[in-house]
ZAMI-515114 format. One record per atom (N, C-alpha, C): residue number from 1; atom name; residue in three letters; y, x, z. Coordinates in Angstrom, 3 decimals. Example, Ala and Ser with C-alpha at 12.3 -4.5 7.8 and 13.67 -1.06 7.14 Angstrom:
! ZAMI-515114
- 1_N_ALA_-5.690_13.190_7.800
- 1_CA_ALA_-4.500_12.300_7.800
- 1_C_ALA_-3.300_13.200_7.800
- 2_N_SER_-2.250_12.850_7.080
- 2_CA_SER_-1.060_13.670_7.140
- 2_C_SER_0.030_12.900_7.870
***
This chain:
! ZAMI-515114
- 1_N_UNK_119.280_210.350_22.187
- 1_CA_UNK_119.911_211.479_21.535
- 1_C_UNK_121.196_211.026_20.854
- 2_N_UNK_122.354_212.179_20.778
- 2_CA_UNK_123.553_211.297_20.321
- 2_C_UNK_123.361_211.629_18.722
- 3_N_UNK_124.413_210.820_18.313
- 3_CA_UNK_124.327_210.592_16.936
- 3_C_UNK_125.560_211.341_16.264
- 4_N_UNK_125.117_212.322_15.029
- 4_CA_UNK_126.745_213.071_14.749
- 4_C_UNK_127.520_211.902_13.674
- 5_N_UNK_128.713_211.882_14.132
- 5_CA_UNK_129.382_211.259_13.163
- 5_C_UNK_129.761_211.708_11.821
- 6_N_UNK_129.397_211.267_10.550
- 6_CA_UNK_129.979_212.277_9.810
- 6_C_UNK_131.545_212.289_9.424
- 7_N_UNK_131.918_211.148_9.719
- 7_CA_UNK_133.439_210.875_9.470
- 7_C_UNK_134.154_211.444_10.188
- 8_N_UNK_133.505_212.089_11.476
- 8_CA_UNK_134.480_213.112_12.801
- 8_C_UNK_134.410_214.389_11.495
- 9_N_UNK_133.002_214.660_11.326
- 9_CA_UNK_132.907_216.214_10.835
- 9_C_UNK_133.574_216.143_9.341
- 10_N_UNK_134.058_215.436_8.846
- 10_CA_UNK_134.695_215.470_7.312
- 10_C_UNK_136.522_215.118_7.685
- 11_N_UNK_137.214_214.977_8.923
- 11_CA_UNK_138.520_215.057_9.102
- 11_C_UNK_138.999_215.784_8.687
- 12_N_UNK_139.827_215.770_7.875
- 12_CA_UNK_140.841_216.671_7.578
- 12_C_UNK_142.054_217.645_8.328
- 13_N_UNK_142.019_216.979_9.223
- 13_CA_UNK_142.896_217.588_10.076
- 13_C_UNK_142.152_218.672_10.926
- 14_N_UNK_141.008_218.471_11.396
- 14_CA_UNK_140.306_219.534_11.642
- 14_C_UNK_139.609_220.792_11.271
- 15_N_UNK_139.612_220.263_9.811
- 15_CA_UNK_139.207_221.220_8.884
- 15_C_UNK_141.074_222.442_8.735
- 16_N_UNK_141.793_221.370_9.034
- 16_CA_UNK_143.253_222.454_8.597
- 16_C_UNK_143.163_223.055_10.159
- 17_N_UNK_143.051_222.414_10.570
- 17_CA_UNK_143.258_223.408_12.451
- 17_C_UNK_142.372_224.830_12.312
- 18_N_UNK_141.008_224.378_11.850
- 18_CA_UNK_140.214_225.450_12.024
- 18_C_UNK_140.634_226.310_10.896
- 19_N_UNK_141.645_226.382_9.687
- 19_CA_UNK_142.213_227.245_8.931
- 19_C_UNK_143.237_227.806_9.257
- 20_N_UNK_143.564_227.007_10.331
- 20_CA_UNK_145.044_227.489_11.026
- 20_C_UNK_144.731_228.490_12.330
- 21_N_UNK_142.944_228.187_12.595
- 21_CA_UNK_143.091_229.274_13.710
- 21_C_UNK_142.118_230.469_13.111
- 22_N_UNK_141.822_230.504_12.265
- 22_CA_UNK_141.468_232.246_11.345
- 22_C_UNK_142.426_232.549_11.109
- 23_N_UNK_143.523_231.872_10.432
- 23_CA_UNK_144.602_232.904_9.915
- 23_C_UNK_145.586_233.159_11.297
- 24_N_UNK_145.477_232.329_12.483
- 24_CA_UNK_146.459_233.219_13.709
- 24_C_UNK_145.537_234.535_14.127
- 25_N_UNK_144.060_233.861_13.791
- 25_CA_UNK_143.354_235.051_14.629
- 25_C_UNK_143.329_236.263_13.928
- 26_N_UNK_143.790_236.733_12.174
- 26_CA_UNK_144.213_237.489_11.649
- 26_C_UNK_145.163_238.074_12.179
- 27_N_UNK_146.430_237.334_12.295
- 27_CA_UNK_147.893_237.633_12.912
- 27_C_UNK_148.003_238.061_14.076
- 28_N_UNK_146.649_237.721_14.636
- 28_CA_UNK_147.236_238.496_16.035
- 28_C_UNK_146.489_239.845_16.536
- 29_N_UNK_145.231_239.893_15.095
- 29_CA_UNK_144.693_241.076_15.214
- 29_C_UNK_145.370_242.379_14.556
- 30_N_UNK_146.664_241.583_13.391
- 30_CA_UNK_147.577_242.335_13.185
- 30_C_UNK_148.638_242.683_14.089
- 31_N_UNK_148.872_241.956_14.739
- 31_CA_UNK_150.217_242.271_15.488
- 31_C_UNK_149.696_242.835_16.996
- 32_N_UNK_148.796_242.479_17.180
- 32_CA_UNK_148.025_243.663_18.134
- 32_C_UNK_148.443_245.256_17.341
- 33_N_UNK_148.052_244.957_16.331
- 33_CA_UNK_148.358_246.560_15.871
- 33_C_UNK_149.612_247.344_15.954
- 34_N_UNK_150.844_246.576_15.578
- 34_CA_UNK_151.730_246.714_15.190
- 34_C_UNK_152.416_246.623_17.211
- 35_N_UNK_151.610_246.119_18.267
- 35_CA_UNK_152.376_246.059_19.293
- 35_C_UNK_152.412_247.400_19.928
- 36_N_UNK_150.780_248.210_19.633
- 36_CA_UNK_150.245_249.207_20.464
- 36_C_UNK_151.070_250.819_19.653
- 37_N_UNK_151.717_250.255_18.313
- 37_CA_UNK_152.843_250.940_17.381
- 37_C_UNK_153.789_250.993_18.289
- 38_N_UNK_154.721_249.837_18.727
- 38_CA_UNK_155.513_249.942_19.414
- 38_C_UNK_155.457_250.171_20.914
- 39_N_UNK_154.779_250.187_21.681
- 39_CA_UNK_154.575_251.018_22.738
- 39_C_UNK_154.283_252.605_22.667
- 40_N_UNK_153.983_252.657_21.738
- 40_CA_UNK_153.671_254.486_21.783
- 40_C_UNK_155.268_254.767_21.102
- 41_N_UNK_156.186_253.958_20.455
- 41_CA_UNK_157.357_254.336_20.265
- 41_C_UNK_158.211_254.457_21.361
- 42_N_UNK_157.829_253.256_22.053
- 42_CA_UNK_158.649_253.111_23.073
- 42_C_UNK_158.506_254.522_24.633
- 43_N_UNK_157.376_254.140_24.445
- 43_CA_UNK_157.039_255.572_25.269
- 43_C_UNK_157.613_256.764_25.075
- 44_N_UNK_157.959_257.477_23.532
- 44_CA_UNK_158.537_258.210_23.410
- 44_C_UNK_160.101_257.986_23.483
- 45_N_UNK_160.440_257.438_23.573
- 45_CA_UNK_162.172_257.013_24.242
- 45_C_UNK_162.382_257.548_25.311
- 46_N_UNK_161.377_256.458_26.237
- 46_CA_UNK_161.315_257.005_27.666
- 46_C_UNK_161.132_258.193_28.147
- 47_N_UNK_160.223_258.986_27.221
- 47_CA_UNK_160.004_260.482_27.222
- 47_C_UNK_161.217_261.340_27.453
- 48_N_UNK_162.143_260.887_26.212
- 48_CA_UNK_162.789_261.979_26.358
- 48_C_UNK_164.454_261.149_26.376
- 49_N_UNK_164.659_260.351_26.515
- 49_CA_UNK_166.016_259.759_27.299
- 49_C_UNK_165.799_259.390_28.479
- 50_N_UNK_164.521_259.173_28.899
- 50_CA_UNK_164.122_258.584_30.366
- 50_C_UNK_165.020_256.946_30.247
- 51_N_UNK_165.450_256.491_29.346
- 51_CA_UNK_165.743_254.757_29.021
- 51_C_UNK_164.720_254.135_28.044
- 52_N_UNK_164.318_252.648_28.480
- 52_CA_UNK_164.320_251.967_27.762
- 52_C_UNK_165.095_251.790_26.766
- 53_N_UNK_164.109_251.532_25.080
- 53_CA_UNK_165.060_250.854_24.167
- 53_C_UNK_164.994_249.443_23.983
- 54_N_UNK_166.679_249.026_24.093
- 54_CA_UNK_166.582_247.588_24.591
- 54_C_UNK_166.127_246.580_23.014
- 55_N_UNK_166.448_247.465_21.858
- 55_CA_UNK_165.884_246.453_20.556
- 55_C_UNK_164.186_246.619_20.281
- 56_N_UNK_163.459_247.554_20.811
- 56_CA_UNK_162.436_247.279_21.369
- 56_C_UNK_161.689_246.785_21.889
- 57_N_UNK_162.475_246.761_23.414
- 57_CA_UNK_161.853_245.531_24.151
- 57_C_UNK_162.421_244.488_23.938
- 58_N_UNK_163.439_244.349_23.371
- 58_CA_UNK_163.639_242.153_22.233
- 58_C_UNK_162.613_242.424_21.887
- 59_N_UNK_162.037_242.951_21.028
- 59_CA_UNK_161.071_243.149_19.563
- 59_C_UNK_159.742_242.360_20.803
- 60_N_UNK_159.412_243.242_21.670
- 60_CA_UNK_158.529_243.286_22.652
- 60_C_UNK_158.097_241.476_22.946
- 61_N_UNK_159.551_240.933_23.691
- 61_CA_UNK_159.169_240.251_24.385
- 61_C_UNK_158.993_238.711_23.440
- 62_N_UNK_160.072_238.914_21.984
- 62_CA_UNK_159.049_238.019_20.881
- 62_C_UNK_157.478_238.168_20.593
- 63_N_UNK_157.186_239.299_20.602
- 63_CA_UNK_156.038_239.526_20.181
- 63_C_UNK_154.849_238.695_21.609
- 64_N_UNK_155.155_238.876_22.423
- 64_CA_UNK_154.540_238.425_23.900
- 64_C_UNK_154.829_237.011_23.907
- 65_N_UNK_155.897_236.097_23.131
- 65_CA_UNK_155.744_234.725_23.089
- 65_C_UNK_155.115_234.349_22.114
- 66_N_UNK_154.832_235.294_20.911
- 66_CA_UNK_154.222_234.955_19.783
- 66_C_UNK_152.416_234.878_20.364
- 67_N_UNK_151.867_235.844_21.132
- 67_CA_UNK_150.658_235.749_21.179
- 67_C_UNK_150.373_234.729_22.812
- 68_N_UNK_151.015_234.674_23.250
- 68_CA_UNK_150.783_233.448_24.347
- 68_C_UNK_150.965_232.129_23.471
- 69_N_UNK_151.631_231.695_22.512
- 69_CA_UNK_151.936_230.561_21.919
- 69_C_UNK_150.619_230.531_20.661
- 70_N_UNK_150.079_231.708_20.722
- 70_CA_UNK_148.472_231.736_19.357
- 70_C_UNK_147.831_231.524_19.604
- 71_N_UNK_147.311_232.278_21.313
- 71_CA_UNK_146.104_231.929_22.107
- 71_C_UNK_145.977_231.152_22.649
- 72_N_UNK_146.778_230.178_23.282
- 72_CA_UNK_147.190_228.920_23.532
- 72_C_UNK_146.685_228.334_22.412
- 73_N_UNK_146.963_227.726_21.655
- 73_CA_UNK_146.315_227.343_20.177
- 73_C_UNK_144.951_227.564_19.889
- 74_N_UNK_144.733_228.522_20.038
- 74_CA_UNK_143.521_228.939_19.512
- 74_C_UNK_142.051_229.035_20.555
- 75_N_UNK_142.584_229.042_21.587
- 75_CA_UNK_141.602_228.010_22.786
- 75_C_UNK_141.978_226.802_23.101
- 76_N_UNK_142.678_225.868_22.348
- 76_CA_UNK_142.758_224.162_22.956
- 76_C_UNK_143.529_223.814_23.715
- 77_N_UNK_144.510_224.593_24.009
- 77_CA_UNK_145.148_224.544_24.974
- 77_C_UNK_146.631_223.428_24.734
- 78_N_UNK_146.756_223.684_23.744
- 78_CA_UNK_147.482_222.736_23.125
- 78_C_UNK_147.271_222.774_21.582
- 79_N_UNK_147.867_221.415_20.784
- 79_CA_UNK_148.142_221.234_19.695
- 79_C_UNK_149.243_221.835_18.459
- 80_N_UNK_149.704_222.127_19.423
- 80_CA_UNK_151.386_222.844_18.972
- 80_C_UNK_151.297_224.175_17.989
- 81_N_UNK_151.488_224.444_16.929
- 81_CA_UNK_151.054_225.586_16.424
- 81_C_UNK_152.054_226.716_16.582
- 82_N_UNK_151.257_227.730_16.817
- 82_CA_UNK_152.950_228.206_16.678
- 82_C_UNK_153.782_229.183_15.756
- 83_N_UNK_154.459_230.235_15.988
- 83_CA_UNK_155.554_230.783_15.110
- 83_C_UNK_154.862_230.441_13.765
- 84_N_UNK_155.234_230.399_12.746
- 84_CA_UNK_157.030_229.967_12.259
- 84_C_UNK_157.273_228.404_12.207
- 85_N_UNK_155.711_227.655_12.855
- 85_CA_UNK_155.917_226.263_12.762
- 85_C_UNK_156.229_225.373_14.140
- 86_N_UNK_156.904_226.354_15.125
- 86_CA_UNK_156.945_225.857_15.992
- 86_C_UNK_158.319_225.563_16.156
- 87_N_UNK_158.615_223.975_17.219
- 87_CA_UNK_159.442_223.728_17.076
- 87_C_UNK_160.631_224.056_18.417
- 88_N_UNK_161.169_224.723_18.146
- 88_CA_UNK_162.205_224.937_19.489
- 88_C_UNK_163.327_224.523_19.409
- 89_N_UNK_163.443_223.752_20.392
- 89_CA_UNK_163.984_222.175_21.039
- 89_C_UNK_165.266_222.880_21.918
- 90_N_UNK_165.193_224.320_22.278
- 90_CA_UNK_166.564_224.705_22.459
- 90_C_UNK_167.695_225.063_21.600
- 91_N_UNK_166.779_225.632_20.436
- 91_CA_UNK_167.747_225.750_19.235
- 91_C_UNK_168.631_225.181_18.749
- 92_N_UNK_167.837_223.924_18.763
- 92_CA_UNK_168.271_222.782_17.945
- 92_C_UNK_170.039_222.247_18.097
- 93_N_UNK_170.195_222.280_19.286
- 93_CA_UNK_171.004_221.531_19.893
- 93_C_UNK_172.711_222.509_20.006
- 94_N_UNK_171.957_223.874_19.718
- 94_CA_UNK_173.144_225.383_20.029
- 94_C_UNK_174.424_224.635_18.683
- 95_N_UNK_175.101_225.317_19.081
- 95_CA_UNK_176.869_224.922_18.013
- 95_C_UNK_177.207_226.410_18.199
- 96_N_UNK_177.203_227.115_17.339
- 96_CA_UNK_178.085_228.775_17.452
- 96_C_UNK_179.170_228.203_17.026
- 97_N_UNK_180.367_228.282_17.836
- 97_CA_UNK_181.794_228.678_17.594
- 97_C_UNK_182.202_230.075_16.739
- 98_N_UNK_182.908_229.731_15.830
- 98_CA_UNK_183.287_231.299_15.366
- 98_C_UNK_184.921_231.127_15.809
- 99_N_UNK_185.112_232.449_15.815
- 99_CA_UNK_186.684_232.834_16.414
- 99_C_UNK_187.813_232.927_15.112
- 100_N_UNK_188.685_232.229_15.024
- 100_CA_UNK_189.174_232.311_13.499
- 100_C_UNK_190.600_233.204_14.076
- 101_N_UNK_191.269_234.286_12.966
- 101_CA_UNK_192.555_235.087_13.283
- 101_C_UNK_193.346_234.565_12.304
- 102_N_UNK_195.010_234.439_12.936
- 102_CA_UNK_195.492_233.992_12.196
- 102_C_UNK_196.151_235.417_11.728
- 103_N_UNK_196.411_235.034_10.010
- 103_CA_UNK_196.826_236.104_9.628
- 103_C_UNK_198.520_236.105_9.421
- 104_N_UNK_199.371_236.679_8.801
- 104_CA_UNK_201.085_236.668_8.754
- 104_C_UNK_201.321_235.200_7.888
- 105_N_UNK_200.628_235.350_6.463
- 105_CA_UNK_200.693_234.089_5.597
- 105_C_UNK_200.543_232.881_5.900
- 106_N_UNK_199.519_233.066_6.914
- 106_CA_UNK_199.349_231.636_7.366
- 106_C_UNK_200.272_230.686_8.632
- 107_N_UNK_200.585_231.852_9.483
- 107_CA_UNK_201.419_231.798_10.218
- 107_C_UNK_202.970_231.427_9.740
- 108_N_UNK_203.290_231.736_8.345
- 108_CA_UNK_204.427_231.287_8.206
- 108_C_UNK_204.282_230.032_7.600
- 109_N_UNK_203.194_229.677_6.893
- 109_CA_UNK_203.040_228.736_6.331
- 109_C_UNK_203.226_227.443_7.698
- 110_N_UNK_202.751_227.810_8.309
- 110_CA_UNK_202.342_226.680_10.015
- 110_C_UNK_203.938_226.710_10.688
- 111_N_UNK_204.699_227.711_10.328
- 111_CA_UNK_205.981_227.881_10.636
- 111_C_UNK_206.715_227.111_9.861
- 112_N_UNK_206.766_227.348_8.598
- 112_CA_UNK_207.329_226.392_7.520
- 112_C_UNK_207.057_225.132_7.296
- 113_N_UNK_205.862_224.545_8.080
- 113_CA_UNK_205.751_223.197_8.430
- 113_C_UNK_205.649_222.493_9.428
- 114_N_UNK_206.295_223.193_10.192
- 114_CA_UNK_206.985_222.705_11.912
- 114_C_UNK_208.334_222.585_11.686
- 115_N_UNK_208.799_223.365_9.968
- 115_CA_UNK_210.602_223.435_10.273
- 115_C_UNK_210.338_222.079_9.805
- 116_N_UNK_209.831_222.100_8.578
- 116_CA_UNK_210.108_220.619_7.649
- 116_C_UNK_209.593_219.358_8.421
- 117_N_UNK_208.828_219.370_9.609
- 117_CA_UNK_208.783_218.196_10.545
- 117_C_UNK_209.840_217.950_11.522
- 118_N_UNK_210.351_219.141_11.758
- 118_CA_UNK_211.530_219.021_12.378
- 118_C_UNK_212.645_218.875_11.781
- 119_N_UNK_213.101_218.737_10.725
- 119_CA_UNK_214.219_218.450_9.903
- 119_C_UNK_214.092_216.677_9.614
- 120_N_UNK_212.517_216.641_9.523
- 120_CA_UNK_212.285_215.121_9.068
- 120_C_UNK_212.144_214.042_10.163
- 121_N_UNK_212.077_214.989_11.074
- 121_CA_UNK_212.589_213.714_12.730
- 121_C_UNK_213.931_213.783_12.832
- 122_N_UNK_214.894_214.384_12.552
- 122_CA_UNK_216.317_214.694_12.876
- 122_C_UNK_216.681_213.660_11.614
- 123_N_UNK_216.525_213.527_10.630
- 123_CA_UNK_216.754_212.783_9.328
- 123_C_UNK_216.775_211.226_9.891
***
């Protein structure tokens, strides 16, 4: 007969997993709620514009990575926990450029110091 370890059953880390998977299995019995909300919204769009609403279905298709990335978790499937502690490895790496305008002031200023470089090579 096997023998239980008690040092397996007193880990800590297992004890936080199994706290980590009641409270997804809360979250996703909430957001079940809140999905079958937004389909009966969405339905009425379609009703009567005959379109999809496209901030909807964003809303939608987070919500559809949120519960593939819980249940995953929450059958063993992996270790990885997910939203808001999950880590995305595409993010990470993004650089947003912002577009800067030049305004009149500054423009003369950038003007007024192309004259004075050019006066000071001629010198």
């Amino acid at each position: 007969m096997n023998t239980i370890d008690k040092d397996e059953i007193l880990k800590t880390s297992k004890w936080i997993r199994f706290i980590f998977m009641v409270l997804y299995a809360f979250v996703i019995n909430f957001a079940l709620t809140i999905s079958i909300g937004l389909a009966f919204i969405q339905f009425l769009f379609v009703l009567f514009t005959s379109k999809v609403n496209t901030s909807i279905s964003s809303i939608n298709s987070h919500v559809l990575e949120f519960f593939n990335d819980s249940l995953m978790f929450l059958l063993f499937q992996t270790e990885e926990k997910p939203f808001p502690f999950k880590n995305n490895s595409s993010d990470e790496g993004t650089v947003i450029e912002a577009e800067t305008e030049e305004t009149d002031e500054s423009k003369k200023t950038s003007d007024d110091e192309v004259e004075d470089v050019s006066q000071e090579e001629k010198s």
